[in-house]
C-alpha positions in Angstrom: 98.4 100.8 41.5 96.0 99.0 38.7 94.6 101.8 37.6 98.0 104.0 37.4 99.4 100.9 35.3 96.4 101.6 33.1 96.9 105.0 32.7 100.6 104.8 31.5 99.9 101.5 29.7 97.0 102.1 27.3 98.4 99.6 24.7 97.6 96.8 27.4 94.0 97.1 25.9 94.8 95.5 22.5 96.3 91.9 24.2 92.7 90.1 23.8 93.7 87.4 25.8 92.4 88.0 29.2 94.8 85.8 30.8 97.6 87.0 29.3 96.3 90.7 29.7 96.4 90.3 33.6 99.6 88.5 34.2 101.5 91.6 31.3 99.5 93.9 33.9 100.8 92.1 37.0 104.4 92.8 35.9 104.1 95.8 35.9 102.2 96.9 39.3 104.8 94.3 41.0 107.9 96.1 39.1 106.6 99.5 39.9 106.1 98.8 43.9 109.4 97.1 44.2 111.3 99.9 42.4 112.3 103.2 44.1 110.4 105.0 41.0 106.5 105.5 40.5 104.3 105.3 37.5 104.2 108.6 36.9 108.4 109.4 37.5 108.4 106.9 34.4 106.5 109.5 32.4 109.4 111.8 32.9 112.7 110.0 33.6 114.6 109.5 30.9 114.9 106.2 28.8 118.0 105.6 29.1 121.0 106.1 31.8 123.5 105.8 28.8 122.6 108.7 26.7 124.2 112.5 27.8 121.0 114.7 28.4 118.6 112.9 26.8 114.8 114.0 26.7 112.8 111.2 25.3 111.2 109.5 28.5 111.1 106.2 29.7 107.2 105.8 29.3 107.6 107.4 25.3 110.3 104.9 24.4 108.8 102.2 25.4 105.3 102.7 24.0 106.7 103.9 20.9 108.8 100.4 20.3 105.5 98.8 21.3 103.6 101.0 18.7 106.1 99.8 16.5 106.2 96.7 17.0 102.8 96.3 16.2 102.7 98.3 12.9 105.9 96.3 11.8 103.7 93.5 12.9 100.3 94.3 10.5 102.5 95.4 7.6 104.6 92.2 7.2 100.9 90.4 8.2 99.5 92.5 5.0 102.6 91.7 2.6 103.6 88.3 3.7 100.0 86.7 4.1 100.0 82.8 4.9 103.7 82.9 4.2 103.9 84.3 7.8 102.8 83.5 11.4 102.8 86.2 14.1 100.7 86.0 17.2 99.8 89.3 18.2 99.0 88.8 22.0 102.8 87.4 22.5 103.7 90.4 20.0 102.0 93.2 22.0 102.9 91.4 25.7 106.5 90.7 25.0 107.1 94.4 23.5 104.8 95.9 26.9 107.3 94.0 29.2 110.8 94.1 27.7 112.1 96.7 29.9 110.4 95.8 32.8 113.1 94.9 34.6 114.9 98.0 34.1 112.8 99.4 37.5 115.3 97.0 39.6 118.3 98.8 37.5 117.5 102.3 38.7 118.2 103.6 41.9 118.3 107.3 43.9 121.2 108.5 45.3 121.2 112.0 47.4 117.4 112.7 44.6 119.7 111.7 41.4 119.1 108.7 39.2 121.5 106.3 39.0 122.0 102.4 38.3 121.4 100.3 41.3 123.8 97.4 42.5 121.5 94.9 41.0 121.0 96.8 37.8 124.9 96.9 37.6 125.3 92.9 38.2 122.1 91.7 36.1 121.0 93.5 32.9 117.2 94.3 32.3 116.6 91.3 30.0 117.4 89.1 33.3 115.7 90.4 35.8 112.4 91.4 33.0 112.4 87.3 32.5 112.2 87.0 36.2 109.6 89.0 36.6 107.7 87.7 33.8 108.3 83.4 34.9 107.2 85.3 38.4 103.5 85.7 36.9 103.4 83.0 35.0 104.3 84.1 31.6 104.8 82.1 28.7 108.0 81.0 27.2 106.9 82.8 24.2 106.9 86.2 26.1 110.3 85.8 28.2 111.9 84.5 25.1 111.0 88.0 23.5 112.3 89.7 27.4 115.4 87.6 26.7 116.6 87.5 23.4 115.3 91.9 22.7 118.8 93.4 23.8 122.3 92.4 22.8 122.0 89.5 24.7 120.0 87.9 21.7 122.3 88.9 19.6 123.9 84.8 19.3 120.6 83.3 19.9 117.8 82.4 17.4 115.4 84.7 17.9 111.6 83.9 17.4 109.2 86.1 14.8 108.2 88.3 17.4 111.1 88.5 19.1 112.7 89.6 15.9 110.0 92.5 15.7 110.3 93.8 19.3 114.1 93.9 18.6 114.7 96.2 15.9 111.3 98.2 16.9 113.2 98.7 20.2 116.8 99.7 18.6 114.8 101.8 15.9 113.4 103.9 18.8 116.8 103.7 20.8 119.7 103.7 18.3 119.0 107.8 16.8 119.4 109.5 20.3 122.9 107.3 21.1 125.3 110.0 21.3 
């Protein structure tokens, strides 16, 4: 399950804390073999339950908030200099695990997809938080998990959680019908 992880996860490779690297990739394998979907149905399925035929996959929304995430990331890095402190390893790990939890929201009913009783009691940024406190993740991290959705809305959200946030609704928000 490592290795299919891998395969759908590439951006794994630029958290250079070892550590941290592992327990972002434990999340994942134990999300993936607790959910009723596999890696690969989350290179097809679509992102989001809410949106009427839509055609962007899971896998593509998610790495593209992470892509974004980062590029937000290095630009503000390049304009803001000192005046700014982002750590890029709680950046990159936070945005790879925000919507981990979604794999307990989704269940299959007669081979359609379809929200599950826990994913219709406990929204993603729950259940991605206790994944994440599962493995040992940092504060840091599940504070990103917690505060990326509307939940964070009221909350003070930290540098990177601000990031992961609008990289996420920038890549969700134009397909909402």
């Amino acid at each position: 399950m490592r290795d299919r992880v891998l395969k759908i996860w590439p951006e794994l490779t630029w958290i250079q804390n070892k550590e941290l690297k592992e327990k972002v990739l434990n999340c994942w394998v134990y999300a993936i073999e607790n959910s009723v979907l596999t890696a690969e149905d989350l290179e097809v399925i679509p992102f989001s339950l809410l949106i009427k035929d839509c055609n962007i996959s899971f896998m593509n929304h998610k790495r593209t908030a992470v892509q974004l995430s980062v590029d937000i990331a290095k630009r503000m890095a390049a304009n803001f200099g000192n005046e700014i402190k982002i750590d890029m390893d709680i950046l990159i790990a936070g945005a790879i695990l925000i919507d981990v939890g979604k794999l307990v929201e989704y269940d299959k009913v007669n081979g359609q997809l379809t929200t599950s009783k826990a994913g219709k009691l406990l929204r993603h940024p729950f259940s991605g938080v206790a994944i994440a406190d599962r493995f040992g993740l940092p504060p840091e991290v599940q504070h990103i998990i917690a505060y990326h959705a509307k939940e964070g809305d009221l909350a003070k959200r930290s540098i990177e959680a601000i990031i992961v946030h609008h990289a996420d609704f920038v890549s969700f928000e134009p397909f909402k019908a």
